[in-house]
C-alpha positions as CSV (number, residue, x, y, z in Angstrom):
1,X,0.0,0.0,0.0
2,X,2.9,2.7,0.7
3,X,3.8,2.8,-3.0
4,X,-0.1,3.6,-3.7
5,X,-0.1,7.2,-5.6
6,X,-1.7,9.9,-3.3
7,X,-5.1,10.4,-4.2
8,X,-7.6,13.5,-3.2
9,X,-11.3,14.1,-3.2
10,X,-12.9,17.4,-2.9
11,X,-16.8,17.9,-1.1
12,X,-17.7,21.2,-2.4
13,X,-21.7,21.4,-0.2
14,X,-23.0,18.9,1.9
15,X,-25.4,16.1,1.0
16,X,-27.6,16.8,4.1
17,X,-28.1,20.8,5.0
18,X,-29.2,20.0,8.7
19,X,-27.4,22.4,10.5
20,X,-26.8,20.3,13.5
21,X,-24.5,21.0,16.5
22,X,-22.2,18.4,17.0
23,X,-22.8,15.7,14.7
24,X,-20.9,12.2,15.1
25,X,-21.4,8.2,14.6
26,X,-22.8,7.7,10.7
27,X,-23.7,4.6,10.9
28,X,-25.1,2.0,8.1
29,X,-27.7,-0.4,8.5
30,X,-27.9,-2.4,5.4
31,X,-30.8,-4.0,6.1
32,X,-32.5,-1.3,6.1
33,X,-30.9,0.9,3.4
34,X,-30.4,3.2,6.5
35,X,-28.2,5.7,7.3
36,X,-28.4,7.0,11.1
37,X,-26.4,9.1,12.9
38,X,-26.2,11.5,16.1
39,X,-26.0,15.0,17.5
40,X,-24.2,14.0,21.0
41,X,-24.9,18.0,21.7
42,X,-28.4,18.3,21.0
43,X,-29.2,14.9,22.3
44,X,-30.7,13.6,19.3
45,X,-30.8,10.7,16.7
46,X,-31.0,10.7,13.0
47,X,-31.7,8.4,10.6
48,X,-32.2,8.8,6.4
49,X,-33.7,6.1,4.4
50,X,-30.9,5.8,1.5
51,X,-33.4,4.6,-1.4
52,X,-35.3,8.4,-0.3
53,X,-32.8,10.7,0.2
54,X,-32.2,13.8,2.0
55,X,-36.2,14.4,2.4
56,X,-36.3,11.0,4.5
57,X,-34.4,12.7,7.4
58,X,-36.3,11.7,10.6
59,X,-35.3,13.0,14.2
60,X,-35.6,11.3,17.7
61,X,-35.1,13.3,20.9
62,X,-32.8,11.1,23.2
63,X,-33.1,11.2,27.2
64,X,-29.2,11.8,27.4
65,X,-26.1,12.5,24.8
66,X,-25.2,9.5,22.9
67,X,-21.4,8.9,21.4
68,X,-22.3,6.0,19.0
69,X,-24.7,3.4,18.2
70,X,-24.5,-0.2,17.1
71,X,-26.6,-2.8,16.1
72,X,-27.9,-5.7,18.5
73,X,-27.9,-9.7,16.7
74,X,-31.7,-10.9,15.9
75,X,-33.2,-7.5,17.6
76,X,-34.4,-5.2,15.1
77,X,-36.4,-2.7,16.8
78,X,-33.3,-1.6,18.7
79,X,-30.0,-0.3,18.6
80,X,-27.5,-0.7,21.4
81,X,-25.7,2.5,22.5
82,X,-22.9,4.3,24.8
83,X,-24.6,7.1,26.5
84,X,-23.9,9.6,28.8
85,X,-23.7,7.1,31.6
86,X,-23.1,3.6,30.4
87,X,-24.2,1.4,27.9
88,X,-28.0,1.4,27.0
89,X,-30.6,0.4,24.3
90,X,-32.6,2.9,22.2
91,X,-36.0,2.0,20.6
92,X,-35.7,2.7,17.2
93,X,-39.8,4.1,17.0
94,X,-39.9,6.4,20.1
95,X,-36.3,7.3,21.2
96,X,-36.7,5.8,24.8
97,X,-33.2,5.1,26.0
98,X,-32.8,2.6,28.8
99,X,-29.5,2.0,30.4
100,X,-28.4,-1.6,30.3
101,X,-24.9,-1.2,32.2
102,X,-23.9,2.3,33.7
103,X,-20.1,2.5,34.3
104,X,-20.1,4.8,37.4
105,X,-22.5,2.6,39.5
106,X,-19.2,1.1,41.4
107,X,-17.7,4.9,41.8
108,X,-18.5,5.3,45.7
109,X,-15.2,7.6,46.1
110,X,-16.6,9.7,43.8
111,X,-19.8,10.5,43.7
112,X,-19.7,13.0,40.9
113,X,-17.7,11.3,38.2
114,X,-21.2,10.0,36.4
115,X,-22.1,13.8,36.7
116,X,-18.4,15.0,34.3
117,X,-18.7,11.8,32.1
118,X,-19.6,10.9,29.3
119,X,-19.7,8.3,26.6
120,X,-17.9,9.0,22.9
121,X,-17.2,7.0,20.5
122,X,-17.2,2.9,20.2
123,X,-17.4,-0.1,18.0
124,X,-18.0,-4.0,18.2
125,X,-15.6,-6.5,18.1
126,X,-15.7,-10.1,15.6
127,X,-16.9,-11.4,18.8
128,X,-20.1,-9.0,19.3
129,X,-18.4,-7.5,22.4
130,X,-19.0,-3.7,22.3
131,X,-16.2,-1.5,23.3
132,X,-16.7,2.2,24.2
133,X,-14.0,5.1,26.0
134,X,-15.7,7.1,28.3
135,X,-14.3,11.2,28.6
136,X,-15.2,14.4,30.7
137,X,-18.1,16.0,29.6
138,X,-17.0,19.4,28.3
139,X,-20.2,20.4,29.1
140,X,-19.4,20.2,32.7
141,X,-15.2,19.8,32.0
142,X,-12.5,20.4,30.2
143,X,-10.7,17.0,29.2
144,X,-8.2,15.3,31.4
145,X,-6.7,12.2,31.3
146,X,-9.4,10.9,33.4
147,X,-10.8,9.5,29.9
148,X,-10.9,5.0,30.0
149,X,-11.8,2.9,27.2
150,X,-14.9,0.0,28.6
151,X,-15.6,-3.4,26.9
152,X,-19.0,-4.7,27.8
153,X,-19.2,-7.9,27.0
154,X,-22.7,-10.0,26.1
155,X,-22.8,-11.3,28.9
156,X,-23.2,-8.0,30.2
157,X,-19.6,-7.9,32.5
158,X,-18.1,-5.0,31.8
159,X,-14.8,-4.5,31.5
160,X,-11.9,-1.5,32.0
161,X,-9.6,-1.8,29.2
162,X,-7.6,1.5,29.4
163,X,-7.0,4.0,31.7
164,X,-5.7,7.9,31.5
165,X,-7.1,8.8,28.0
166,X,-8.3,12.2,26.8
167,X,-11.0,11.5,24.3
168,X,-11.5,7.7,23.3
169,X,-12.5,7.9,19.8
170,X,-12.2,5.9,16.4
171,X,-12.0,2.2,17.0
172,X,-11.4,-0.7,14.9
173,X,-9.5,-3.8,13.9
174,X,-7.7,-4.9,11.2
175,X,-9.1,-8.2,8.8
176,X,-6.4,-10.7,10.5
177,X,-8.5,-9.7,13.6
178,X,-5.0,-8.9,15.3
179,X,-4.5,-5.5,15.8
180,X,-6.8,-3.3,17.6
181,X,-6.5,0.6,16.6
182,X,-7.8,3.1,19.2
183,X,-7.9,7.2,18.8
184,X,-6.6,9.6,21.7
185,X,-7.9,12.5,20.1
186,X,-5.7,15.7,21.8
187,X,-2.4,13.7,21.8
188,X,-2.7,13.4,17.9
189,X,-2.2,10.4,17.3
190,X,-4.0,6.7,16.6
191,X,-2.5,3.6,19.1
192,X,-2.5,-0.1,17.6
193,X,-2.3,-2.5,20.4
194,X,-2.1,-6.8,19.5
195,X,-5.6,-8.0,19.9
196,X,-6.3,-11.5,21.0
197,X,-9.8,-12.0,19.5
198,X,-10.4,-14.9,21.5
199,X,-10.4,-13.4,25.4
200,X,-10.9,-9.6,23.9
201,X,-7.4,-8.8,25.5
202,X,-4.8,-6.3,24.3
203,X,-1.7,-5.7,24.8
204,X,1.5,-3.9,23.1
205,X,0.3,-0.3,23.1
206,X,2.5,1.2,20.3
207,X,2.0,4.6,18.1
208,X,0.8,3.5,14.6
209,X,-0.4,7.4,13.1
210,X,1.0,10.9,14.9
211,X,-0.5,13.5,12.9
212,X,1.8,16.3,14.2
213,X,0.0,19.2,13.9
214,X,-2.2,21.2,16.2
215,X,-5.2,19.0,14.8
216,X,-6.8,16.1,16.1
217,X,-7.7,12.8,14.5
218,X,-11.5,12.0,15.6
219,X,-13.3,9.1,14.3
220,X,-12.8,6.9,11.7
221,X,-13.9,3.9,9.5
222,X,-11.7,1.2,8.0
223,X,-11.6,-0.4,3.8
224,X,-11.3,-3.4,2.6
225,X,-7.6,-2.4,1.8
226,X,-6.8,-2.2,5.6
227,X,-6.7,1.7,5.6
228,X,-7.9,3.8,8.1
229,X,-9.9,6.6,6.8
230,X,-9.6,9.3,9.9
231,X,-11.6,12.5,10.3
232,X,-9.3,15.2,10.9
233,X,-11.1,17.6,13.6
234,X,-10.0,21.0,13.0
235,X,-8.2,20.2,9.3
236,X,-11.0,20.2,7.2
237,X,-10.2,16.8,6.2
238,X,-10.4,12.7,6.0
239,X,-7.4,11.4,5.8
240,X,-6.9,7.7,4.3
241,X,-4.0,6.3,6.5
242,X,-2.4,2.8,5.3
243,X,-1.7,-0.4,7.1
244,X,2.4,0.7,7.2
245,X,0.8,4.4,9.0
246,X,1.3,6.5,6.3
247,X,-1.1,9.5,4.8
248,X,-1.6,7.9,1.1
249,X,-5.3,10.1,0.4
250,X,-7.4,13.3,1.8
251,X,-10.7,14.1,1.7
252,X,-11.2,17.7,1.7
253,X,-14.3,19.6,2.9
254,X,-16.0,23.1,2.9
255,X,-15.4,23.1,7.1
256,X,-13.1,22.5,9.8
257,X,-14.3,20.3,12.3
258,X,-14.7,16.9,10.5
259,X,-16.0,14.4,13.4
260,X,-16.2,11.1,11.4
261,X,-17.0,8.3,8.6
262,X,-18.6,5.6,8.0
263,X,-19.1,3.8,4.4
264,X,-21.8,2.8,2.1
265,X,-20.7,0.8,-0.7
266,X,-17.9,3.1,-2.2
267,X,-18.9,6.1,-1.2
268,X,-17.7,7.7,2.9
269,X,-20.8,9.5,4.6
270,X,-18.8,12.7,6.7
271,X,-20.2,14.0,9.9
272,X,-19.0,17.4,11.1
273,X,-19.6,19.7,14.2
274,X,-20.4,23.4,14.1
275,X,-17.5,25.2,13.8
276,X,-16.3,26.9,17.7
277,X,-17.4,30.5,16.2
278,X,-20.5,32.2,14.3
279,X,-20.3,29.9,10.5
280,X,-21.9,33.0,9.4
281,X,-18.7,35.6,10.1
282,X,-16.8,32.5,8.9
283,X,-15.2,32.6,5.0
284,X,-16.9,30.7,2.6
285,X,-14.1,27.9,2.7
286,X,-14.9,27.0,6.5
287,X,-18.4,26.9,6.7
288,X,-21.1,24.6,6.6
289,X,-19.9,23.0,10.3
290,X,-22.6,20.1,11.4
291,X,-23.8,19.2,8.0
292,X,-23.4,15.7,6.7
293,X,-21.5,14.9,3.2
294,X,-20.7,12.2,1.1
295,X,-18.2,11.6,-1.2
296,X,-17.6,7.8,-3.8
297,X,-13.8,6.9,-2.9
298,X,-13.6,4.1,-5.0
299,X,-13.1,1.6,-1.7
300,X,-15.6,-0.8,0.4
301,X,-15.4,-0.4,3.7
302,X,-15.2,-3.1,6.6
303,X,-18.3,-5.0,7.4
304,X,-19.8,-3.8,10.7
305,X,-20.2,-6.2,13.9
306,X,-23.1,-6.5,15.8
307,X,-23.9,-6.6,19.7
308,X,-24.2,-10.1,20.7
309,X,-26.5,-8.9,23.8
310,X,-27.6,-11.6,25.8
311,X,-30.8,-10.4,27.7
């Protein structure tokens, strides 16, 4: 893959004009032809019917902020979740959110760590167990360390995998089903760690993508090809990463804060957040902040696990 040519895209106006806040977690459903994602800001849930379009946008009001969504094995009428406080299960008809395993239940010591948490981003392993990283709520705190990456497990034990993180985001594996990759957002850079599929256990912490600049990788999806296709928060940007860690494509987009991606055949569905000031006293080539976009790549992405909840 590192003697691949560089290849770039350009998004010149978004696919979805929603004006959203801060919008994160595209994901597919291919059953349904369904695209859904979130606004963890504004507490609510999207969805777009593919075959429809745009005009097919329907919104659910959530109970609490939600980082990401997943599907649940054999359950379609709902969606299994990190929330503000733990992991839960939405309805897919009426938005009602019900907490399956809070994290800060055990938290005597500190009585108002559920209060400054809060769930971000996550993803399910080949073996349907759902991983999550939990980080202070900036709407109570500023990010610390105090971040730590969960696995909960279908049998519903759940799991502290990492400790002293900022903000947990993109996670994934690679098709050997080896490597594990995990995002600290503020340090710049994405972490591969061996991954023993079997147990769920990792180990070998190592740097596998340091972006170096004063932006932040966020979220990201993986291809077919084994690269990592990161949104760059505060670039303007995906970047397509490849199995070696090096930058071999970029996305660019009309805004700066590009949140994250998830595929649909070929083409990469783009969430992005409100830019930090007024899009209107913005220039033209940084606004349209919390829109969604789409952009053919050329590239499948990975198929998607599903939560192997055992009620």
């Amino acid at each position: 893959m590192s003697s691949s040519p560089f290849q770039k895209w350009t998004v010149s106006e978004p696919y979805l004009d929603i004006a959203g806040t801060l919008l994160e977690g595209p994901y597919y459903d291919e059953a349904k032809n369904e695209l859904r994602f979130i606004d963890i800001w504004d507490q609510k849930l999207h969805a777009l019917d593919l075959t429809k379009g745009p005009d097919s946008l329907k919104t659910l009001d959530t109970s609490a902020s939600i980082g990401v969504t997943v599907n649940i094995q054999d359950t379609p009428d709902q969606i299994a979740v990190a929330a503000k406080n733990g992991f839960a299960v939405v309805n897919r008809t009426t938005g009602e959110l019900s907490y399956i395993r809070k994290a800060w239940d055990n938290e005597q010591d500190d009585p108002d760590k559920a209060h400054r948490m809060r769930f971000n981003d996550g993803a399910v392993d080949s073996h349907g167990r759902f991983w999550a990283g939990a980080m202070n709520d900036p709407k109570v705190k500023n990010p610390t360390n105090e971040g730590v990456l969960f696995r909960l497990d279908p049998d519903m034990k759940l799991h502290r995998m990492l400790e002293q993180v900022t903000i947990p985001n993109g996670i994934g594996w690679n098709d050997a089903d080896d490597t594990m990759y995990l995002t600290d957002s503020p340090t710049g850079k994405i972490f591969a760690f061996d991954f023993d599929a079997a147990t769920g256990e990792i180990s070998n912490r190592r740097v596998h993508f340091d972006i170096k600049e004063r932006k932040e990788p966020d979220g990201f999806a993986i291809d077919v090809e084994g690269c990592i296709w990161s949104a760059i928060y505060g670039g303007g940007n995906v970047i397509r990463i490849s199995p070696e860690g090096e930058i071999i494509g970029e996305v660019s987009l009309p805004t700066r804060n590009i949140t994250c991606v998830a595929f649909v055949g070929t083409e990469l569905f783009i969430t992005t957040a409100k830019d930090d000031t007024n899009d209107d006293q913005l220039p033209e080539s940084v606004r349209y902040g919390g829109r969604l976009y789409r952009i053919d790549v050329g590239v499948r992405g990975q198929r998607k696990n599903v939560f192997r909840f055992e009620k």
